[in-house]
Each structure stands twice: as structure tokens, then as C-alpha cells.
C-alpha positions in Angstrom: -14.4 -14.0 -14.6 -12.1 -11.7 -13.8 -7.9 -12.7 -13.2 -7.2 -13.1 -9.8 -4.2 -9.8 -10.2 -7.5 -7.7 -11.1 -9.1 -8.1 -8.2 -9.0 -4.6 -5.9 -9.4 -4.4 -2.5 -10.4 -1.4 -0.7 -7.5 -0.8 1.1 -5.1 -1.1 -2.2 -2.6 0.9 -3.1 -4.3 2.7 -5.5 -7.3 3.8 -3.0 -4.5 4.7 -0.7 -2.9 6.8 -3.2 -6.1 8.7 -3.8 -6.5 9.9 -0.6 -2.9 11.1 0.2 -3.0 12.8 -3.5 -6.2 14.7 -1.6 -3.9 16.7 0.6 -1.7 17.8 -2.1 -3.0 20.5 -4.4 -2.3 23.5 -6.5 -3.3 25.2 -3.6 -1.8 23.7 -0.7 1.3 26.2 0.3 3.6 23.1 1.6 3.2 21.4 -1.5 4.0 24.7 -3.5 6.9 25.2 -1.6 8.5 21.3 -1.9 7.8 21.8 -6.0 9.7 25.3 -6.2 12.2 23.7 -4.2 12.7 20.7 -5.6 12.6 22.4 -9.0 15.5 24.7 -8.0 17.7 21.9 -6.7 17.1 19.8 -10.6 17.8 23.2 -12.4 21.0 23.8 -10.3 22.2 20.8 -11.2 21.7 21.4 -15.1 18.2 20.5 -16.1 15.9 22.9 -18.0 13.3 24.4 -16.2 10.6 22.0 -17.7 12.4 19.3 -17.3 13.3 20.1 -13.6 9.6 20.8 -13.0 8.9 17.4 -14.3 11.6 15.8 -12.0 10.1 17.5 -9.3 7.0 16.0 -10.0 8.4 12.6 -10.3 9.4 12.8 -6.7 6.5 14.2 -5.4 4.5 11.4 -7.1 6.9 8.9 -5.5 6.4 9.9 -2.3 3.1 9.6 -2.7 3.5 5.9 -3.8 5.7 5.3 -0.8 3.1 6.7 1.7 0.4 4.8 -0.3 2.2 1.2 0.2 2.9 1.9 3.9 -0.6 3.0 4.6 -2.1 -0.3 2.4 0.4 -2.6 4.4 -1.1 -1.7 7.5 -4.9 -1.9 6.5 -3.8 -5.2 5.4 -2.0 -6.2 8.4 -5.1 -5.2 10.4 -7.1 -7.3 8.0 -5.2 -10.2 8.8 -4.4 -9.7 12.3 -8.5 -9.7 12.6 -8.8 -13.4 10.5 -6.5 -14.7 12.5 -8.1 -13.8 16.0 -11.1 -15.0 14.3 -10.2 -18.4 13.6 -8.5 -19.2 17.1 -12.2 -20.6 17.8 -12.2 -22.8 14.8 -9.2 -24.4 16.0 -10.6 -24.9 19.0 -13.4 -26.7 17.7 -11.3 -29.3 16.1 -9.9 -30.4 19.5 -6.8 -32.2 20.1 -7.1 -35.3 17.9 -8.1 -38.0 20.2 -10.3 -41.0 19.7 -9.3 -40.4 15.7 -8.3 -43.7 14.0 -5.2 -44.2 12.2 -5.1 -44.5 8.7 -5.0 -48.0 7.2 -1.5 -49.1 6.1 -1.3 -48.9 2.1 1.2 -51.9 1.7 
């Protein structure tokens, strides 16, 4: 049985972060571009190259966990907007409470 923090859902963070790390590549010019820059601004301010090329990456990767939360929060809003339309019937079913007895007094 698994714990209930191991569950996944498809539209977690992780699957989210998957497919925004699909539009950056090697090969993408933009993302070329934001890494050179970003690099430059680290090793201006006194970092090795390496170690401005890591920071680099370090931002990169955060902005791709930022657009991966805000993306999962708003399949999961959707998700939850939908459950709640669907059980406006249900409460409609249980009516408005009358013709119920009263509980018995405990005393």
C-alpha cells in the first residue's frame, strides 16, 4: 500500500515540469541566449565560468519549477471546480431537512 505523499496525479508538478522542460533544449536559440546571458551576468559578478554556468542553470531550472506549480494549480483548480459542480445535485437530493426527527435527549 502505498503512503498517501506517493500518490501522483497526472496533473502534478512533476508531469508539469516535464512538458515545459520539452520546450527548452540544446537547441532551442531563446534558451541558448537566456544561458549565455545569464552566465555573463554570474561571471561579472565574480564567479568562475563553471560555476556561473551552473548558476545559470539553477535559474533556468527554477523557472521551470515556477511555471510547473502555476500550471499544476490550475489543472487542479479545474479538477475541483468540476467536483464541485458535480455535487450540486447531490445536495439537492438531500432536501431541506424536513419531516426528520430530532434526536433523543441523552440526559
Amino acid at each position: 500500500m502505498q503512503h498517501l505523499g506517493q500518490l501522483r496525479c497526472p496533473f502534478s508538478e512533476r508531469s508539469e515540469k516535464g512538458s515545459v522542460r520539452r520546450h527548452i533544449s540544446s537547441s532551442s536559440a531563446l534558451a541558448t541566449e537566456r544561458i549565455q546571458q545569464l552566465t555573463a551576468g554570474f561571471a561579472s559578478r565574480g564567479s568562475s565560468l563553471p560555476v556561473a554556468r551552473e548558476q545559470a542553470m539553477g535559474v533556468l531550472d527554477g523557472a521551470v519549477r515556477l511555471q510547473a506549480s502555476v500550471l499544476s494549480f490550475g489543472d487542479m483548480f479545474h479538477i475541483v471546480s468540476i467536483m464541485f459542480v458535480c455535487s450540486i445535485p447531490l445536495l439537492l437530493l438531500l432536501g431541506n431537512g424536513r419531516g426528520a426527527k430530532p434526536a433523543p435527549d441523552s440526559h
